[in-house]
C-alpha positions in Angstrom: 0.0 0.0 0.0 1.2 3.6 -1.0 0.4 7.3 0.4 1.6 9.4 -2.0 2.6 12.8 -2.0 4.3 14.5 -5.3 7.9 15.6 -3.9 10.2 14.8 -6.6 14.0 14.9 -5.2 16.9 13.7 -6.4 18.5 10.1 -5.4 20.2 10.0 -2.1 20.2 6.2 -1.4 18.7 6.3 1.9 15.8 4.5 2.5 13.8 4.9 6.0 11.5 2.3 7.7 9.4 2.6 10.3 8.3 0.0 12.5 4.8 1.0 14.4 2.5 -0.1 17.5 0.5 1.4 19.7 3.5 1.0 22.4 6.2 2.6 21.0 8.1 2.1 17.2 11.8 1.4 15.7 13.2 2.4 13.0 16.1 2.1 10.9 17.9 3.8 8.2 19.4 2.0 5.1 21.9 2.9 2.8 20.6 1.2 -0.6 24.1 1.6 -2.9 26.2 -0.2 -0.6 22.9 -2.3 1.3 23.8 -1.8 5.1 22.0 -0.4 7.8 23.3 2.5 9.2 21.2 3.7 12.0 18.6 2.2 14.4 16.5 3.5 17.1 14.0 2.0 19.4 11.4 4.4 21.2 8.8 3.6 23.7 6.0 5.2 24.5 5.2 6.2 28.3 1.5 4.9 28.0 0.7 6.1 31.7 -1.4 9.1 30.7 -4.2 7.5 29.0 -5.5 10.5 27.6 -3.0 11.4 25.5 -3.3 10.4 21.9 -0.8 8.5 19.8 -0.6 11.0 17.6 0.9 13.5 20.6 3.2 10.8 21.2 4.7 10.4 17.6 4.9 14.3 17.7 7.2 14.6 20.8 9.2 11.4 19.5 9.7 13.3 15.7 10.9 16.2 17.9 13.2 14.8 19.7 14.5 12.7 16.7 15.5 15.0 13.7 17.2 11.9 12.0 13.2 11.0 11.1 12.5 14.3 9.0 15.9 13.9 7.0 15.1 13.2 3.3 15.2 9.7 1.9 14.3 8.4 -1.3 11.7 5.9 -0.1 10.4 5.2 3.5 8.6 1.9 4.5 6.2 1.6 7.5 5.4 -1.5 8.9 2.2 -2.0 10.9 2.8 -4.3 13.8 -0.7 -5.9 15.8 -2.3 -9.1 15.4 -5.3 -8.4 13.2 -3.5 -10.2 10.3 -4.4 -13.4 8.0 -3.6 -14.7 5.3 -6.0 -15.7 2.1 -4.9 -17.4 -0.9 -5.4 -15.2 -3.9 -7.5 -18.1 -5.5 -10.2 -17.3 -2.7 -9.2 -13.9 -2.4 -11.4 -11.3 -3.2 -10.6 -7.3 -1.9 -14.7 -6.7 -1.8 -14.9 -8.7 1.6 -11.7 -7.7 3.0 -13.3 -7.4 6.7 -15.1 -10.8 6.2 -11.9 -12.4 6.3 -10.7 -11.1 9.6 -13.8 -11.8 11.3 -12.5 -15.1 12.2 -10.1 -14.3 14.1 -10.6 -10.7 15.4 -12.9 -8.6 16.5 -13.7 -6.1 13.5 -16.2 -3.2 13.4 -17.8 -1.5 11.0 -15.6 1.6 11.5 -12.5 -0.7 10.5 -10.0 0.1 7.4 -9.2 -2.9 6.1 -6.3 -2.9 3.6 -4.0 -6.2 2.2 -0.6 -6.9 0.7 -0.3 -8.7 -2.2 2.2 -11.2 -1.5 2.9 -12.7 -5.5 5.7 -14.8 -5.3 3.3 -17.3 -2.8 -0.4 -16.2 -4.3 -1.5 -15.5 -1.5 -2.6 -11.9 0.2 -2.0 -10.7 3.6 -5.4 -8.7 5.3 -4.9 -6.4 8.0 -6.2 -3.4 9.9 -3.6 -1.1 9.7 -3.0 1.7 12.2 -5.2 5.0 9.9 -4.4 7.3 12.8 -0.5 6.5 13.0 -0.7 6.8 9.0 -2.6 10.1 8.4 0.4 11.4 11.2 3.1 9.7 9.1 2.2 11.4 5.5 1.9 15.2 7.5 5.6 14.4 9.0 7.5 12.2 6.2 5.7 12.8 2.8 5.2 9.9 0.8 5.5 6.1 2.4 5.0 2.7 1.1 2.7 0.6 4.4 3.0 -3.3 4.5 2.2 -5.3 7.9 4.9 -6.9 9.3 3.6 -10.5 9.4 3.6 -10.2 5.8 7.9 -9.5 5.8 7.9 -12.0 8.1 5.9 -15.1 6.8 7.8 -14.2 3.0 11.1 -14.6 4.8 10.4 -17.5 6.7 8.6 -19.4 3.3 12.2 -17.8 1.2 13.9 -19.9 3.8 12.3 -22.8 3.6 13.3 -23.7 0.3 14.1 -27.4 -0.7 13.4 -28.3 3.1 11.0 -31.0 3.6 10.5 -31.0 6.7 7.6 -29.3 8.4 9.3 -26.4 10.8 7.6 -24.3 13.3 8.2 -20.6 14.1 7.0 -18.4 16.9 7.6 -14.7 16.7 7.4 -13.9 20.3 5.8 -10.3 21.1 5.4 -8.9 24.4 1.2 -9.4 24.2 0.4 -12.0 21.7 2.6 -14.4 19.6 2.8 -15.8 16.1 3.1 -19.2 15.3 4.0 -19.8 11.6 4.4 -23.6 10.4 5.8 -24.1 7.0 6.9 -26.5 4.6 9.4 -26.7 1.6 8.0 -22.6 1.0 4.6 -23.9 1.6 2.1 -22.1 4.2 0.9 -24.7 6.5 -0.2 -22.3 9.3 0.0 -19.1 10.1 -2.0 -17.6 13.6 -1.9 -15.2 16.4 -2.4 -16.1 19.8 -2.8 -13.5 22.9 -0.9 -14.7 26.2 -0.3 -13.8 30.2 1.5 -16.7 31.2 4.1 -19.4 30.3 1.5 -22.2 30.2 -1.2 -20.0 28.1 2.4 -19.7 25.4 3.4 -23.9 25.6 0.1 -24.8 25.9 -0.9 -23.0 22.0 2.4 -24.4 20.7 1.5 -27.8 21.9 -2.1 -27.6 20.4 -0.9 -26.5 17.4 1.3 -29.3 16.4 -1.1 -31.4 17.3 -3.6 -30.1 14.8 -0.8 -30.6 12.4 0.2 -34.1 13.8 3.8 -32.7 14.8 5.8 -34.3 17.2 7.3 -32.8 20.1 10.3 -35.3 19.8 11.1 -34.4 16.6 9.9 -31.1 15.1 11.7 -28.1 14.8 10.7 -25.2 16.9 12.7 -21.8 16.0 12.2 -18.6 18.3 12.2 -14.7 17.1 10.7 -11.9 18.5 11.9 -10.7 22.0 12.1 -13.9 23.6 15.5 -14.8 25.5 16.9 -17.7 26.5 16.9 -17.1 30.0 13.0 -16.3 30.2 10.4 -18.7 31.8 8.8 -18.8 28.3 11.8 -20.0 27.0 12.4 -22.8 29.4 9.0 -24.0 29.6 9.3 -24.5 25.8 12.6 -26.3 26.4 11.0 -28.6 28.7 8.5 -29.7 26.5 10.4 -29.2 22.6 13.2 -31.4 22.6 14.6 -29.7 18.9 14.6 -25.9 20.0 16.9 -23.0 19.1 16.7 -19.5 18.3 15.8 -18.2 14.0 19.3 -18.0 12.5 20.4 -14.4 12.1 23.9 -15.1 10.7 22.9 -13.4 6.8 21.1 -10.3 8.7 23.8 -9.3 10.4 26.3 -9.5 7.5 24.2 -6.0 7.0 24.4 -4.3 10.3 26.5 -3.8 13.4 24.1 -5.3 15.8 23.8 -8.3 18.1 22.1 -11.5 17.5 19.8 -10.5 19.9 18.9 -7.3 18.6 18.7 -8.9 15.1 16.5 -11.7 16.2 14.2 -8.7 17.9 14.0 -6.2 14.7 14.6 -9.4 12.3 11.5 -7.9 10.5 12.8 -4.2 10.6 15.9 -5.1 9.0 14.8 -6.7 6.3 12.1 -4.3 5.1 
C-alpha cells in the first residue's frame, strides 16, 4: 500500500523504515548503494497518561528525533498488531476484506481494512492497519509505502524454507500476543496469532498446534524470534517440552548491520524491510 505525496528529489540512497504499534516504534535507516543499515533506534512510548493520543506521542518522539525528517528516497512503514491473516489469492477477493478477519478478530464496522499482495506465494495478507499513525506519518515524512509486518515475516520464513521437507515451526514472540508460523518446503501450512499472560497460556498454543498438524514434540523443529530470551520462563517451559529448540538464525542479517544477535532476532522484521 502507498500514500503518495508529489515531492520529486533527487537520489540520495537512503531508504527509512518505520516500525509502528500502539506501544512505541523502531526504525532504521538504510543505505541502498552499498545495502547496510546504518542507524537504528528504538522508542517507547510512556502509556501512563491515558489520555493522550498517539498522535501527541509520535509528535514529541519526531521532535526529539530530527534523524526522522531527514530526506530519503523511499520510507517503509510496517504495521505491527495481530489483526492479520492470510488468504490465498485463489479465494481472495478485496470486496470482503473485513469478512476475512472476522475469524479471528474482532472487527467493526468503522474498520479500514487494507491487504498486501504477497505474489511470489499467491496468497494476500489482510490487516487493519493503524489510519491514525498513517494520516500522522504522511503530514511528517511525505510519501511512504505501508505493509504489515507478518507479511515481511511469513515471505522470509517461506524464502527460507526452500528445498526443506520438513515441516518447521516458528513463533515470533511479542510482548502481548505471539505468532506461530508452520511451513513447509515454502509452503504455508499455518500461520495464527495467539494473545498470552502466562508461560503455560504460550506452551500450551504451541502444543495444540502441532497437534492439529500431527507434529511431534520429539522431533519437530521449533525456532524462536521476537523478544524472547533464552533465559526467560517462556523460554524454558518450551525447552522442557520441545526437545529440537533454538533461536531463528540471524547469521545473513547481520552481515548487513553492526548489531547483536539478539537485537537482530528482535528487529529481524525491521531489518529486512
Amino acid at each position: 500500500m502507498s500514500l503518495q505525496n508529489t515531492n520529486i528529489t533527487s537520489k540520495n540512497y537512503k531508504k527509512l523504515s518505520i516500525q509502528v504499534s500502539l506501544t512505541g516504534f523502531s526504525y532504521c535507516c538504510f543505505d541502498t548503494l552499498n545495502n547496510v543499515i546504518t542507524s537504528f533506534k528504538e522508542i517507547q512510548f510512556d502509556n501512563s497518561n491515558k489520555s493522550r493520543k498517539i498522535e501527541d506521542l509520535f509528535a514529541d518522539a519526531f521532535k526529539n528525533n530530527p534523524e526522522l525528517k531527514n530526506t530519503y528516497d523511499e520510507v517503509m512503514v510496517i504495521h505491527t498488531n495481530n489483526l492479520s491473516t492470510f488468504v490465498p489469492t485463489a479465494l481472495f477477493d478485496e470486496n470482503y476484506l473485513g469478512s476475512y478477519l472476522q475469524y479471528t478478530t474482532k472487527v467493526f464496522e468503522t474498520d479500514f481494512f487494507t491487504f498486501d499482495e504477497i505474489s511470489n506465494y499467491q496468497m494476500n495478507a489482510v490487516y487493519i492497519p493503524y489510519v491514525n499513525i498513517n494520516n500522522f506519518l504522511i503530514d511528517n515524512v511525505g510519501s511512504f509505502d505501508y505493509k504489515h509486518a507478518n507479511s515481511i515475516l511469513v515471505e522470509k520464513i517461506l524464502d527460507n524454507s526452500r528445498n526443506n521437507d520438513d515441516k518447521k515451526m516458528i513463533v515470533n514472540f511479542n510482548p502481548e500476543y505471539f505468532e506461530i508460523i508452520v511451513v513447509q518446503n515454502q509452503k504455508l501450512l499455518l500461520f495464527n496469532s495467539f494473545e498470552y499472560n502466562t508461560p503455560e497460556d504460550f506452551i500450551y498454543y504451541i502444543l495444540f498446534t502441532a497437534e492439529q498438524l500431527s507434529l511431534n514434540p520429539e522431533s519437530f523443529p521449533l525456532e524462536l524470534l521476537g523478544t524472547i530470551s533464552d533465559n526467560d520462563p517462556f523460554y524454558a517451559i518450551a525447552y522442557k517440552y520441545i526437545r529440537h529448540i533454538s533461536f531463528l538464525d540471524v547469521t545473513t542479517l547481520q552481515e548487513k548491520n553492526n548489531f547483536t544477535t539478539a537485537q537482530n532476532q528482535k528487529h529481524y522484521i525491521l531489518f529486512q524491510s
